[in-house]
One Martini backbone bead per residue (centre of mass of N, CA, C, O) as a GRO file, in nm:
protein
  296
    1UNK     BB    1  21.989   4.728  20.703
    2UNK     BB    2  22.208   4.806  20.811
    3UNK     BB    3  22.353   5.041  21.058
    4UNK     BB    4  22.519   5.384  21.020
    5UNK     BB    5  22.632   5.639  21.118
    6UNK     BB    6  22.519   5.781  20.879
    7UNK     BB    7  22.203   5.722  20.996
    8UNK     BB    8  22.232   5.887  21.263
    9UNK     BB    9  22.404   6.110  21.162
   10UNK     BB   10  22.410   6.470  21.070
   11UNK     BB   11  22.567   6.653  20.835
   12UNK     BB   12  22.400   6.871  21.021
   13UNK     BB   13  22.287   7.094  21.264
   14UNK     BB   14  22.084   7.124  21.399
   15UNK     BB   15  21.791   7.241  21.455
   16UNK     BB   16  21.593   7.375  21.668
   17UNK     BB   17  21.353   7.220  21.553
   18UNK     BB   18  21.483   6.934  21.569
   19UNK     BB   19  21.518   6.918  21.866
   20UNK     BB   20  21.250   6.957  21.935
   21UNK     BB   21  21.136   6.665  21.829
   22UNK     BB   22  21.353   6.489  21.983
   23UNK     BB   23  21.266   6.561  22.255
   24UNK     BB   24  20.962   6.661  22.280
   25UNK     BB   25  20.760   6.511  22.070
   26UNK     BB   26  20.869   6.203  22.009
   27UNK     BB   27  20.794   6.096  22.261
   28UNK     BB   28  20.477   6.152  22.239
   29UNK     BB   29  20.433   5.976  21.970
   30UNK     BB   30  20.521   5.719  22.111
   31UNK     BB   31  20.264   5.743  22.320
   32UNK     BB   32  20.067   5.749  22.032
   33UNK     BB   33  20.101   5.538  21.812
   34UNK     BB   34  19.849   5.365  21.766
   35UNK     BB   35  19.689   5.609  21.673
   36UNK     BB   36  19.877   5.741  21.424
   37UNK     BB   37  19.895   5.459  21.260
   38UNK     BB   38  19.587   5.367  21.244
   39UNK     BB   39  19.498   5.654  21.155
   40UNK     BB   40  19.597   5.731  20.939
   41UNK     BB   41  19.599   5.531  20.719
   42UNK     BB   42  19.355   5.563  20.610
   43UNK     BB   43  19.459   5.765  20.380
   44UNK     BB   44  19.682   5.591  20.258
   45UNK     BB   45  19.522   5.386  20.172
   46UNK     BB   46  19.307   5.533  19.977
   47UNK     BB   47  19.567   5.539  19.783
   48UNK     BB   48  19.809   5.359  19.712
   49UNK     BB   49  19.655   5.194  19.474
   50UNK     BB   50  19.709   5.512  19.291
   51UNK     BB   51  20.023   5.504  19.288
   52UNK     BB   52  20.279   5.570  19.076
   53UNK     BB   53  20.421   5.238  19.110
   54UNK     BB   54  20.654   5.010  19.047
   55UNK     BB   55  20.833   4.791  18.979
   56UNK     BB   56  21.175   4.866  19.051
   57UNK     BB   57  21.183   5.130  19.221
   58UNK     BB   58  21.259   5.401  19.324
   59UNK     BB   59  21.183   5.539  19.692
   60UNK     BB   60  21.088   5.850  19.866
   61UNK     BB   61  21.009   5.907  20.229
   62UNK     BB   62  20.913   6.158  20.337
   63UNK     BB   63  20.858   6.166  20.724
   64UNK     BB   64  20.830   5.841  20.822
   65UNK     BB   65  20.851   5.797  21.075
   66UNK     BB   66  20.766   5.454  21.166
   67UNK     BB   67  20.790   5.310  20.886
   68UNK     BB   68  20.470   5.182  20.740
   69UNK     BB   69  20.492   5.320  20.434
   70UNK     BB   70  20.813   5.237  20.415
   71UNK     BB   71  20.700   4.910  20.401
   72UNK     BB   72  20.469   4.931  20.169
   73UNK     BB   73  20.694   5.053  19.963
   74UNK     BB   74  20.840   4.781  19.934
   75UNK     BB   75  20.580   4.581  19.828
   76UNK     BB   76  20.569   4.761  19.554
   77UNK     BB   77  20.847   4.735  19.420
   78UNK     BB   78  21.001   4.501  19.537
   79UNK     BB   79  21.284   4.346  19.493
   80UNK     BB   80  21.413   4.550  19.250
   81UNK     BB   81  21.366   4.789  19.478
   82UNK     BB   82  21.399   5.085  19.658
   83UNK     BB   83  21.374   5.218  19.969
   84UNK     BB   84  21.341   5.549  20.158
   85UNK     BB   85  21.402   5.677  20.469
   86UNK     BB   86  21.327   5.999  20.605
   87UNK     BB   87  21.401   6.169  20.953
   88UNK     BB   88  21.478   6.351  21.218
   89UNK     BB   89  21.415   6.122  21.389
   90UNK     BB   90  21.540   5.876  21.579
   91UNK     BB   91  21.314   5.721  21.738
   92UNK     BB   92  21.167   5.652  21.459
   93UNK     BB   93  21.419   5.460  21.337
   94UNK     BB   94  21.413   5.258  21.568
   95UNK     BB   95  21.089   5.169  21.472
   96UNK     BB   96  21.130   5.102  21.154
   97UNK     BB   97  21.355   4.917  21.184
   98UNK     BB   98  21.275   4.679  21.327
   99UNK     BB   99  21.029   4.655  21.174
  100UNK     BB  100  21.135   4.538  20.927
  101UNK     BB  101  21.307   4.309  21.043
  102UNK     BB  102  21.031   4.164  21.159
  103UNK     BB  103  20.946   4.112  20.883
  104UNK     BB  104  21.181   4.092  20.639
  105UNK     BB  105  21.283   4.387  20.490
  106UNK     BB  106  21.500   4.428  20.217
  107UNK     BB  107  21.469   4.725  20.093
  108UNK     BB  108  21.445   4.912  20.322
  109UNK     BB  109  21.579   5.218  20.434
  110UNK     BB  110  21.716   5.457  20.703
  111UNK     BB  111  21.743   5.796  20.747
  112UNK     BB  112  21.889   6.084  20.890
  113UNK     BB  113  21.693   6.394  20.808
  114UNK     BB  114  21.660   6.730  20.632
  115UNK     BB  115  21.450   6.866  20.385
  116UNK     BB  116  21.521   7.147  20.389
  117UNK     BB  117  21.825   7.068  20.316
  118UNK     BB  118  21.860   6.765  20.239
  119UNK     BB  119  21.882   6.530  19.942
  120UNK     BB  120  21.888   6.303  19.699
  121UNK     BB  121  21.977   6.337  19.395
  122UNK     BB  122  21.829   6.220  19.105
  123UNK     BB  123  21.736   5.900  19.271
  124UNK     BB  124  21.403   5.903  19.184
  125UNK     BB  125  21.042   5.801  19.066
  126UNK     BB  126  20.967   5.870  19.369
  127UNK     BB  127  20.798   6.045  19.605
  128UNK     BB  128  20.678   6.057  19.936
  129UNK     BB  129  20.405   6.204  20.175
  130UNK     BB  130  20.300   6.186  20.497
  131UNK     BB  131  20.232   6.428  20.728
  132UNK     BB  132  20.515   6.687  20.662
  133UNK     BB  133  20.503   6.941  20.506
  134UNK     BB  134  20.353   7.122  20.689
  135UNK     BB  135  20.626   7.128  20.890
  136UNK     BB  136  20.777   7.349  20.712
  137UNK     BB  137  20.938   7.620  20.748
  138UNK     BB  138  21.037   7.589  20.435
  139UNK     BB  139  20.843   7.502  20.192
  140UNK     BB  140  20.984   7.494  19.943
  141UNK     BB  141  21.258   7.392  20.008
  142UNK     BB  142  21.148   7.089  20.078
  143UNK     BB  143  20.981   7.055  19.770
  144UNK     BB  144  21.231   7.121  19.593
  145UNK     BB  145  21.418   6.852  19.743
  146UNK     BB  146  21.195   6.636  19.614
  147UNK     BB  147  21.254   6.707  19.340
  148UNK     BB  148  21.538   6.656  19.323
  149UNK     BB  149  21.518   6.337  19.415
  150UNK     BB  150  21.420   6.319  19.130
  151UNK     BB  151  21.407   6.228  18.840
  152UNK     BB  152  21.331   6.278  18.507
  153UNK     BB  153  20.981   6.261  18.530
  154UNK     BB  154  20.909   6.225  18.818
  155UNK     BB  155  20.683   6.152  19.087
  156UNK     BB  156  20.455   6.270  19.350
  157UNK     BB  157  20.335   6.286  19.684
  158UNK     BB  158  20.123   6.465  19.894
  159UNK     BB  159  19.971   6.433  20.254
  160UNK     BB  160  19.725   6.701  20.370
  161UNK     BB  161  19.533   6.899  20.528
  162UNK     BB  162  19.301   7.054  20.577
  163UNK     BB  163  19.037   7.251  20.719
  164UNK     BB  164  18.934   7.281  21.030
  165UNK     BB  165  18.619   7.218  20.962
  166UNK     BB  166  18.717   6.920  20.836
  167UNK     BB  167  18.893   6.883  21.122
  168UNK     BB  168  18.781   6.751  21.434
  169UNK     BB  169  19.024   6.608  21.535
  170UNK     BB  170  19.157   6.894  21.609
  171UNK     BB  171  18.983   7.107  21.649
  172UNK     BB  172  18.792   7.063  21.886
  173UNK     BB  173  18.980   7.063  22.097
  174UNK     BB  174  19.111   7.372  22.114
  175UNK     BB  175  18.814   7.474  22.159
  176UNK     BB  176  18.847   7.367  22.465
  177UNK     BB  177  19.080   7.492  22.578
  178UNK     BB  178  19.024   7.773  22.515
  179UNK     BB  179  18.860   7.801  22.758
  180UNK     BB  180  19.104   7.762  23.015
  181UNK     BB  181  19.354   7.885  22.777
  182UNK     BB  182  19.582   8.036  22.660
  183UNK     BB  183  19.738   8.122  22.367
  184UNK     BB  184  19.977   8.119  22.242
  185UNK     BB  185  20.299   8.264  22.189
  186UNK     BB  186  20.542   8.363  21.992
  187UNK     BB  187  20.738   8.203  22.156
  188UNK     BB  188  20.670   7.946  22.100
  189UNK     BB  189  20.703   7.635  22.073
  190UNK     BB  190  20.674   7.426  21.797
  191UNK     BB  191  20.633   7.200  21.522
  192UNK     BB  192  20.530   7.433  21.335
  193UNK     BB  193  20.308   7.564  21.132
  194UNK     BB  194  20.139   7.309  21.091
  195UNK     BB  195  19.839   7.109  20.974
  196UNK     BB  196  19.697   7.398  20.804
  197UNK     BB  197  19.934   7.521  20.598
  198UNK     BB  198  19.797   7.355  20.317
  199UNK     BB  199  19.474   7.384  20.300
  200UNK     BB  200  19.545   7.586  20.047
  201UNK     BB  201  19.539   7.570  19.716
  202UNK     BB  202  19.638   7.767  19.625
  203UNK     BB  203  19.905   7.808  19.843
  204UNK     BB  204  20.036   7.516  19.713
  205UNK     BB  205  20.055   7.591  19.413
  206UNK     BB  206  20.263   7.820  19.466
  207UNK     BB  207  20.485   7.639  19.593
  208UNK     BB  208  20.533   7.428  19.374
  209UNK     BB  209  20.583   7.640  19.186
  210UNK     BB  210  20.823   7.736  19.295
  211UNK     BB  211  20.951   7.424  19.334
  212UNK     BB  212  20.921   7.328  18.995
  213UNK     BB  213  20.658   7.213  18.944
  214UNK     BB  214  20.425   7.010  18.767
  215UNK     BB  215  20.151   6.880  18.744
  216UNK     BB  216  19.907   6.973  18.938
  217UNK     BB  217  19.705   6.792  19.203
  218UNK     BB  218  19.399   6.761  19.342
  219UNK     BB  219  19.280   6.558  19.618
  220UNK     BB  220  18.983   6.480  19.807
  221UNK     BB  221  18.980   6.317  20.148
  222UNK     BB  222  18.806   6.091  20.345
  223UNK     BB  223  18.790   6.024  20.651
  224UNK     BB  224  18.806   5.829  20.979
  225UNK     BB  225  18.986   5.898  21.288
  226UNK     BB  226  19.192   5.777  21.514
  227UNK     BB  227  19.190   5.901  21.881
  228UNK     BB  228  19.062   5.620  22.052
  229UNK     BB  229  19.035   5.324  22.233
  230UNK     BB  230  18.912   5.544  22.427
  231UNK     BB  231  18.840   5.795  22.641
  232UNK     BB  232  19.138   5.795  22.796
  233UNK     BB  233  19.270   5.815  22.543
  234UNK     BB  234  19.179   6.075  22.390
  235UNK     BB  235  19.227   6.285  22.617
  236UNK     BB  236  19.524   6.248  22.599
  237UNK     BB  237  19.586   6.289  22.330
  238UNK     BB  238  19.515   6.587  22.321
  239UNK     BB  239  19.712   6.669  22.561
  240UNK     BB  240  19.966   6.594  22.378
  241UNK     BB  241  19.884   6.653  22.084
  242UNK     BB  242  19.867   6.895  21.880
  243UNK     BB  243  19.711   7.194  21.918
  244UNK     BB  244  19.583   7.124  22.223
  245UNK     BB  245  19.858   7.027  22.329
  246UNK     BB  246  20.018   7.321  22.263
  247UNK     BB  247  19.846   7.465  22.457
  248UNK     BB  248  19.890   7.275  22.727
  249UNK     BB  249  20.192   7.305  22.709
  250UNK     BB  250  20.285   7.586  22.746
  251UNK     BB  251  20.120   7.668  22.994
  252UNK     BB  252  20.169   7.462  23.206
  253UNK     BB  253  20.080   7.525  23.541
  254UNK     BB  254  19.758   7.627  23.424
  255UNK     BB  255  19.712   7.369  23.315
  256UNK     BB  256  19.728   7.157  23.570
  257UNK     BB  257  19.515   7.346  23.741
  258UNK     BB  258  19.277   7.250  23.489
  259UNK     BB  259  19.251   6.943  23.426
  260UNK     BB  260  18.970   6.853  23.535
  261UNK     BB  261  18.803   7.066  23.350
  262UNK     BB  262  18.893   6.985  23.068
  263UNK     BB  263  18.861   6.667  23.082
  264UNK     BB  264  18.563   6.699  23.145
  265UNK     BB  265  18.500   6.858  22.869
  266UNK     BB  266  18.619   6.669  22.648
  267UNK     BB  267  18.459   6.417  22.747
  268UNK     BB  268  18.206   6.561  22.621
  269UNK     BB  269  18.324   6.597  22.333
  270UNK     BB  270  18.385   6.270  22.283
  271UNK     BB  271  18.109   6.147  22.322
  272UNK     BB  272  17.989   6.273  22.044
  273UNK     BB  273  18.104   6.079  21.878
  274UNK     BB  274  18.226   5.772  21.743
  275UNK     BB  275  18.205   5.451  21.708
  276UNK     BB  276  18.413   5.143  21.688
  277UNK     BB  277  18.591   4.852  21.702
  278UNK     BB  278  18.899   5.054  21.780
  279UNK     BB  279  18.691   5.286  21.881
  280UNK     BB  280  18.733   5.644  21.856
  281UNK     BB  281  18.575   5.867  21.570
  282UNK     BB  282  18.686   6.133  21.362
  283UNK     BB  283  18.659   6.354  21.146
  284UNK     BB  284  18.894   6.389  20.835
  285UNK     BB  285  19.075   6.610  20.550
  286UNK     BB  286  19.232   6.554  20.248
  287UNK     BB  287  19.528   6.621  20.064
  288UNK     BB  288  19.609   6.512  19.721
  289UNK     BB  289  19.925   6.565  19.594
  290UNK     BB  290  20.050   6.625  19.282
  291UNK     BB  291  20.362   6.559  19.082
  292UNK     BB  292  20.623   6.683  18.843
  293UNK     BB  293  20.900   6.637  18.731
  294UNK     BB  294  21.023   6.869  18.424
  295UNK     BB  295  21.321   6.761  18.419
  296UNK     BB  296  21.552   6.710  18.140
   0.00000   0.00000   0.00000
């Protein structure tokens, strides 16, 4: 797992969408780990045990985050297979990494690279993504190169957010901040196209089939997802991340002259959430697709 320069550097000059999560995004997701870490993992826990993976594959995770599924499929190929996680924020891979190491976890790897440009072609017999394929811009290339990095009858899963209605737990603050804040203009700064971008079956399906795949199948999970530890914790979350937090972000002073009253407003919708163990649960529903290289 040691660390080197092609590690760290890009091949290739990044895109403004890669600068803008480096600098600014990157921070803000670092501020709640937490919650990012503890929320998805119910999607993929609720999938991981029926994931086409054996002893001995390699595998590839694109969008890789904090590096705690590429982390989870290296216990899943064990010691003779071995994992590559991807992800395009440098801030990310050096808690994958350091994670790893204090695991003790030496089966796999982190690169910094960004999958809409390349990935490493034909040495993978799984690919898998939580939660990354939606932000790409150019979704077709991105799904493409995912094909391409897979061996010959290789195949791939990934898991993308359903449609807004049955995801109130990003649905719902934006719905609140846009009562006191202008909608982003087209000219925002964005994460990418969002987190709903992939939510209609047919148009993924025709996305997967222009980018060569085969066998296409969707399933959908449903799952409790964690917003945060307390209420001052949901509320912040909502106002940095997600939808919610790019209409608060874009705002700038018009944001920060209303925060009183916005958060005023989000905590008396979190207060009607549910309660868990581990804090407050909203509702949330996603696609698993899967699909196979068909290349011969």
């Amino acid at each position: 797992m040691s660390e080197t320069a092609t590690d760290r550097q890009p091949v290739h000059e990044d895109s403004d969408f890669v600068k803008f999560w480096n600098e600014v995004l990157a921070p803000k997701f670092i501020k709640f780990k937490h919650v990012l870490v503890d929320g998805l993992t119910r999607h993929s826990e609720a999938i991981f045990p029926t994931l086409p993976v054996k002893e001995g594959d390699r595998v590839l995770d694109v969008g890789c985050g904090f590096g705690d599924t590429a982390i989870k499929l290296a216990d899943m190929v064990g010691p003779q297979g071995t994992v590559v996680g991807i992800d395009c924020c440098d801030a990310f891979l050096d808690y994958a990494r350091n994670d790893a190491q204090a695991r003790g976890v030496e089966n796999v790897t982190f690169m910094r690279g960004d999958a809409e440009i390349a990935l490493p072609e034909g040495a993978f017999d799984f690919v898998f993504a939580r939660f990354g394929t939606m932000f790409f811009v150019n979704p077709v290339a991105g799904l493409r190169n995912m094909r391409k990095a897979l061996k010959p009858g290789g195949r791939m899963v990934h898991i993308v957010w359903r449609n807004r209605a049955d995801n109130p737990w990003l649905s719902t603050a934006k719905d609140v901040v846009l009562k006191f804040l202008p909608a982003p203009g087209d000219d925002a700064q964005t994460c990418g196209p969002g987190p709903f971008s992939m939510s209609d079956e047919t148009t993924v399906r025709a996305m997967m089939h222009a980018a060569g795949y085969d066998d296409i199948a969707f399933r959908r999970v449903d799952a409790p997802v964690l917003v945060g530890h307390d209420f001052r914790d949901a509320i912040d979350f909502q106002l940095t991340i997600g939808p919610a937090g790019e209409v608060f972000r874009e705002a700038g002073a018009q944001a920060e002259e209303n925060r009183e009253a916005i958060e005023a407003a989000l905590g008396q919708a979190i207060k009607r959430q549910r309660l868990a163990a581990d804090g407050i649960v909203m509702d949330s529903s996603s696609w698993v697709i899967s699909a196979i290289n068909p290349d011969q």
